[in-house]
N, C-alpha and C positions, 0 to 999 in steps of 0.2 A: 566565248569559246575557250575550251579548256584545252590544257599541254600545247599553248603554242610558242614557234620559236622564229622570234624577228629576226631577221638579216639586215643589215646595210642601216642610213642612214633615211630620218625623214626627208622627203623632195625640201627645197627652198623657198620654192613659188607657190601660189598654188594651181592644183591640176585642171579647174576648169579654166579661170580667167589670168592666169599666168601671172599674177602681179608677187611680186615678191614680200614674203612675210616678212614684219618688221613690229615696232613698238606700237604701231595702232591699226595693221591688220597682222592679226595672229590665225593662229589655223585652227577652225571649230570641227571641225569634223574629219570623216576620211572615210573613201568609197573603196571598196573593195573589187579586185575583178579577179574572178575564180576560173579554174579549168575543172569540168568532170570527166569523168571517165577514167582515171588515176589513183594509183594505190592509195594513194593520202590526200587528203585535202591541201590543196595550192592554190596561192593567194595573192594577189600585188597590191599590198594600201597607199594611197593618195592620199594627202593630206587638202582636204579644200578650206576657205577663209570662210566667214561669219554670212558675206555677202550670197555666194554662193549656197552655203547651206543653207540658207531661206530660200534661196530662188529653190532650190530641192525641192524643199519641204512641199511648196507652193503648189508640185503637182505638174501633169498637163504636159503641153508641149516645153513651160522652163524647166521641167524638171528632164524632159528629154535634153534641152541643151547643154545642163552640165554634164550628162550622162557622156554625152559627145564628147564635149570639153575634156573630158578623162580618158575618155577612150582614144583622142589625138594624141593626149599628153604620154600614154601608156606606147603607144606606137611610134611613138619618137618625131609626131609631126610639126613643124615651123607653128608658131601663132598664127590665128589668123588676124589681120587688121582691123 
């Protein structure tokens, strides 16, 4: 995407399975969650791990659970256990 403009900083953790990034889970990817309907295109990126991004990739109902994952993480909900 062209002309865009980051705010803030990258999350810590990551946004599906909450584990925090470090020297041997780093953050491979990042999911995006958009609004329409808006003068300009608006965006919130995620940062998800290595883990994660395969289970994406993989499809199907894992690929609905990270989906999830992100969208608890974007709304500000607790982990779950």
């Amino acid at each position: 995407m062209m002309n865009e403009l980051h705010i803030g900083e990258k999350n810590k953790v990551c946004a599906a399975c909450r584990l925090p990034f470090d020297l041997t889970r780093k953050d491979a990817g990042a999911v995006r969650i958009g609004f329409e309907n808006l003068p300009v295109n608006f965006f919130f990126e995620y940062q998800i791990c290595a883990v994660c991004l395969a289970t994406y990739k993989r499809g199907g109902a894992d690929r609905d659970c990270v989906l999830a994952g992100v969208a608890a993480f974007h709304e500000g909900e607790e982990a779950s256990q």
